[in-house]
C-alpha positions in Angstrom: -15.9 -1.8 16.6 -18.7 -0.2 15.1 -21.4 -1.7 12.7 -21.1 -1.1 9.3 -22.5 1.5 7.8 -23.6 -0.4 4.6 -23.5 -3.7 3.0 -22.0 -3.8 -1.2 -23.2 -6.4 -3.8 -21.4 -9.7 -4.4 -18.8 -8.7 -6.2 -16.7 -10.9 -8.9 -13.5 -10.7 -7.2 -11.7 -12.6 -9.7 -12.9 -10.3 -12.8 -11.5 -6.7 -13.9 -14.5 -4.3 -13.7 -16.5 -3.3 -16.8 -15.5 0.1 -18.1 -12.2 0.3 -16.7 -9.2 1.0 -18.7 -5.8 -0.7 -18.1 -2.7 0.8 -19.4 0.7 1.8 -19.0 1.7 5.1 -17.3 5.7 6.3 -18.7 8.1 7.4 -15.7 10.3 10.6 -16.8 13.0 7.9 -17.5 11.4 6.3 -19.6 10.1 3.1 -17.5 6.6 1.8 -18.4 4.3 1.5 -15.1 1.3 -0.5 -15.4 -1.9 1.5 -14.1 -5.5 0.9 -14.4 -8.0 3.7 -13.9 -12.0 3.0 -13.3 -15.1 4.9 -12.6 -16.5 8.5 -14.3 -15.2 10.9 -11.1 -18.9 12.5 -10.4 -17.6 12.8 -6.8 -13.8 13.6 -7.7 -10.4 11.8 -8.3 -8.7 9.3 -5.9 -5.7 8.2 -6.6 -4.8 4.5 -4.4 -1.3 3.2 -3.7 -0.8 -0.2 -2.9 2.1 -2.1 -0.7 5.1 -4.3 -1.2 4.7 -6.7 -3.6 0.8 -5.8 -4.5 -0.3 -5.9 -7.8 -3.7 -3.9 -9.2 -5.9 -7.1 -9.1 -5.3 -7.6 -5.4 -7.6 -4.3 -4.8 -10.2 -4.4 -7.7 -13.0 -5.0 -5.3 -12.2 -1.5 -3.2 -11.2 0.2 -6.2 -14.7 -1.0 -7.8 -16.2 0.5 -4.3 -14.9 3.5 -4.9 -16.0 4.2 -8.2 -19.7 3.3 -7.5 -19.1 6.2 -5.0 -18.2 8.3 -7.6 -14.8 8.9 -7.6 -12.3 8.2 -10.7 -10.2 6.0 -9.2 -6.7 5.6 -10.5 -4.0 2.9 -9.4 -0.7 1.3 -10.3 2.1 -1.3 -9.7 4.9 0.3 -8.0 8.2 -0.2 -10.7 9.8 -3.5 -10.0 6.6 -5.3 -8.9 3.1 -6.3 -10.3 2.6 -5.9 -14.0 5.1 -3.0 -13.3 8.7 -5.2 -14.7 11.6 -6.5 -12.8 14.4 -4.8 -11.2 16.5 -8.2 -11.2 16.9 -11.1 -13.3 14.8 -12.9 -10.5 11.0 -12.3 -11.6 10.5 -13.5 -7.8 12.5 -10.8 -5.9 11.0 -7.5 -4.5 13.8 -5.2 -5.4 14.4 -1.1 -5.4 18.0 0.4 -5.2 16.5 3.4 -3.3 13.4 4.3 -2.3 13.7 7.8 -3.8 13.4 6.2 -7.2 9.4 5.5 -6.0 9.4 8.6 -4.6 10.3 10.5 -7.8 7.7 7.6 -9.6 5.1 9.1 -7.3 5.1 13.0 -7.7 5.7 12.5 -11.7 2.4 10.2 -11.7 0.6 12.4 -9.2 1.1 15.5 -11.5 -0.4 14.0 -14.5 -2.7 12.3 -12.1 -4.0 15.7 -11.6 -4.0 17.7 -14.3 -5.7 14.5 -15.9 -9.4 16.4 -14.4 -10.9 18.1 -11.9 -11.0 17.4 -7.9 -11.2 17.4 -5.4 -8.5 15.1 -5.3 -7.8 12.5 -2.7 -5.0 9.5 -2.0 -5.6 6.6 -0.4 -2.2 4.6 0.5 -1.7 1.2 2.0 1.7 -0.6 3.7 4.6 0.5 2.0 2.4 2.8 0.0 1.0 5.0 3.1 5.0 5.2 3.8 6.0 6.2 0.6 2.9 9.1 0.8 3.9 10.5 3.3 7.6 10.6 2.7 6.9 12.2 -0.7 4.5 15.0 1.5 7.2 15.5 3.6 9.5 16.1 0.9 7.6 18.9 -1.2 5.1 16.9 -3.0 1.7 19.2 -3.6 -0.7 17.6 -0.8 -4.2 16.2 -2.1 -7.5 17.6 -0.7 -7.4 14.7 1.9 -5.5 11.2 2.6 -5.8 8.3 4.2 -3.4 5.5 5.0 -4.3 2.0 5.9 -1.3 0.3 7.9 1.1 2.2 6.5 4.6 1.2 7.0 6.3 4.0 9.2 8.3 0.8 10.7 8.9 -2.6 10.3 7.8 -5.4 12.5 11.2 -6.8 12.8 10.1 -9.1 15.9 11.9 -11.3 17.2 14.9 -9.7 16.0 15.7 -5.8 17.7 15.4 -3.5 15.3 19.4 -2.9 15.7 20.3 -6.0 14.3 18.3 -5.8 11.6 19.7 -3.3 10.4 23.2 -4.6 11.2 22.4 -8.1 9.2 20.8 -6.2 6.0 24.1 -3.7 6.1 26.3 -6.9 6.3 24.1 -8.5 3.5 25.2 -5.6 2.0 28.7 -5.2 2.1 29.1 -9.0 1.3 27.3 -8.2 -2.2 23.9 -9.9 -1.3 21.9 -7.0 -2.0 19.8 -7.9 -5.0 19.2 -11.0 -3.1 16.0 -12.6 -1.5 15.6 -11.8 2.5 14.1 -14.8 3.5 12.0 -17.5 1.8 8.3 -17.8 1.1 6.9 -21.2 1.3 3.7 -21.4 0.5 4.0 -25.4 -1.0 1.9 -27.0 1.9 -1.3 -25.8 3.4 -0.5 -25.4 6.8 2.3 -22.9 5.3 -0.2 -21.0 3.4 -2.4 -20.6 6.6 0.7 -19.1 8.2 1.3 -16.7 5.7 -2.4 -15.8 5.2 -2.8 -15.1 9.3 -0.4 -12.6 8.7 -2.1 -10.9 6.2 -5.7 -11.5 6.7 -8.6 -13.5 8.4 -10.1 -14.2 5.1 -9.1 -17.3 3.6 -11.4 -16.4 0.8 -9.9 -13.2 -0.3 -6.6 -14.6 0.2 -7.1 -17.2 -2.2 -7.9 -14.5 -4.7 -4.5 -13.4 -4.5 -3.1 -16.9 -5.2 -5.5 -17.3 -8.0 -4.3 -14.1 -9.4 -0.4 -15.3 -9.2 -1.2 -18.4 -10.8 -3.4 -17.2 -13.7 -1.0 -14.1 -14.3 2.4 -15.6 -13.5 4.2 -12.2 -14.8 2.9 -10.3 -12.1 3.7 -12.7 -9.2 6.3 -11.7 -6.4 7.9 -13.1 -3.2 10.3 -11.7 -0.9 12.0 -8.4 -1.3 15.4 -8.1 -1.9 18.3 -7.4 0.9 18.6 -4.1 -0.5 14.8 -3.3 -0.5 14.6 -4.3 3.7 17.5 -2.1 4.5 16.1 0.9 2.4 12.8 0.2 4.2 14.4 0.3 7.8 16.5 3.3 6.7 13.6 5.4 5.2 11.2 4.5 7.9 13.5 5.8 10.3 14.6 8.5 8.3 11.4 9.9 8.3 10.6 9.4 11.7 12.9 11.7 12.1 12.2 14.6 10.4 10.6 17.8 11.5 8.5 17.7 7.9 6.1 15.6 9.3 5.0 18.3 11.8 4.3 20.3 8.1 2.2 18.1 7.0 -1.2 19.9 6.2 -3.5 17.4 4.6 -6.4 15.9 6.4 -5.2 12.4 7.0 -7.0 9.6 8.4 -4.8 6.4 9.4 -6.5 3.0 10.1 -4.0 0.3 11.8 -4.4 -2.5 13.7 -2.9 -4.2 16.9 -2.6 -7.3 15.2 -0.1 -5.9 12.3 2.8 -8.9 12.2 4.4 -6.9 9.3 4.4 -3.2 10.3 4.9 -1.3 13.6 1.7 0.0 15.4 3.7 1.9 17.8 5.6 3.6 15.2 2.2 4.2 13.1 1.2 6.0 16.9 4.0 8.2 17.2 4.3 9.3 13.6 0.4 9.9 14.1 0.8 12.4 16.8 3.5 14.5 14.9 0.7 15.0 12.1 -1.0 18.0 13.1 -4.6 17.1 13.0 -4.1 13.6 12.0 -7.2 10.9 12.9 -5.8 7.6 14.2 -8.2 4.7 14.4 -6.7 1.4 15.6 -8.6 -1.9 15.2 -7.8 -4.9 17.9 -6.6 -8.5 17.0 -9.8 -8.8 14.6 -7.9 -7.5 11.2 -4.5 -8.7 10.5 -2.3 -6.4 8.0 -4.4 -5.8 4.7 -7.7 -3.9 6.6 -9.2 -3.7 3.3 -9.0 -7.4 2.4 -10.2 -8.5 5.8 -13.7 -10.3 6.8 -16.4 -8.2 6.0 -17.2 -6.4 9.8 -13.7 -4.8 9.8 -13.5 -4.4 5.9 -16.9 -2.5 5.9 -16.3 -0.8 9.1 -13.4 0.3 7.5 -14.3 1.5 4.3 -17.2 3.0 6.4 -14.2 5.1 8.4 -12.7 6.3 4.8 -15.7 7.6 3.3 -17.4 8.7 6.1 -13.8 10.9 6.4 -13.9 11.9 2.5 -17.4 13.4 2.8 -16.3 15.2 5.7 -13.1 16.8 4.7 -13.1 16.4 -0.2 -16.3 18.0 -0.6 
């Protein structure tokens, strides 16, 4: 891995930014979607996606990056998660009937999102949000200037279990009217279980903690496991879109960033997705960043951001 290309600030971590402007962004039916928008877009307007069961404050310190760069950075919590409402009675439970309902959430936002000022215009996407980008490319969405995805989920990392049986057990969950139900359990009520579930996510105890100090101080946007419904849609889309010839249509300049040590998406999927995308730029970092890149220790976190912007000057001027 290369050294990075710069060093940023201290940076209150556990503070919104000054100037930005939180809000709420209405769907076409009618459902209010948190979103939060910072920075005066000198350089142009990005617009970031985040992952399952994210919320805005999880990413203010790469959203405040951005911004210093110049960009107007815009962000939200996907519908059913964050500061975004509940899709079930259980405030804890990831859920979505269908992933086209974010889909449709995505192109409605990104076409205010635009016409909102001038570009160029980039997306940056991470997890279930670098999946959900590209689907809604694939699908007709007008492509930005440039994108990048950051271990996006083009599979899941179903390990131990074959991917076959996963699917089989989330279909049976199904059809025995457990869909709205929580997948598995998240215990996080000892520290050695918190270390497990941080590993997975990042190397950072630090910028993990952040997270749990945003859950506890902002209980309404909390969220745990995803529903039985939301895990079969996610095997069925991923694989749905692995599938389809779109992706060899996909003009945008896209860089991907993933990692070998990804316990929660597939790396070999993210490769052979990459080579389908005509001109695509895959970068894959070794066992030294776990699943949120961005939220990692600082030599692959400014490496990384390095990567991005390094790529944005080349390709959004």
């Amino acid at each position: 891995m290369d050294s990075p290309l710069f060093t940023t600030p201290s940076f209150d971590r556990r503070a919104w930014p000054m100037g930005g402007r939180l809000d709420y962004w209405t769907a076409p039916d009618g459902w209010p979607v948190r979103r939060y928008q910072l920075g005066e877009g000198t350089r142009g307007r990005m617009l970031v996606l985040g992952g399952r069961g994210d919320m805005i404050e999880k990413y203010l310190e790469v959203i405040h990056h951005w911004a210093e760069r110049g960009w107007a950075v815009t962000t939200f919590d996907w519908r059913g998660q964050g500061g975004s409402g509940r899709l079930t009675d259980d405030p804890m439970t990831g859920h979505i009937g269908d992933f086209a309902d974010w889909i449709a959430d995505l192109k409605a936002l990104a076409a205010d999102w635009r016409a909102e000022g001038s570009g160029p215009y980039v997306m940056v996407a991470h997890s279930m949000g670098g999946h959900l980008l590209l689907r809604a490319l694939a699908e007709g969405m007008p492509s930005p200037d440039a994108a990048v995805t950051v271990a996006p989920m083009l599979d899941v990392h179903s390990a131990p279990l074959p991917r076959w049986f996963a699917v089989a057990l989330a279909r049976a969950m199904l059809c025995l009217g457990r869909g709205e139900r929580q997948a598995w359990t998240q215990k996080e009520g000892s520290e050695r279980q918190r270390r497990m579930r941080q590993r997975r996510l990042t190397h950072d105890p630090d910028r993990y903690a952040d997270e749990l100090w945003w859950r506890d101080h902002s209980r309404d946007i909390a969220l745990g496991p995803p529903s039985w419904t939301w895990v079969s849609q996610a095997l069925e889309s991923t694989r749905a879109l692995a599938e389809r010839d779109a992706l060899a249509r996909i003009a945008v300049p896209l860089l991907i960033l993933a990692t070998r040590g990804d316990q929660l998406v597939s790396t070999p999927a993210i490769r052979r997705v990459a080579a389908r995308i005509p001109g695509a730029r895959l970068h894959i970092y070794g066992r030294e960043a776990a699943h949120e890149i961005l939220r990692e220790l600082d030599p692959v976190r400014l490496d990384a951001l390095a990567r991005i912007d390094a790529f944005l000057d080349e390709v959004a001027a």
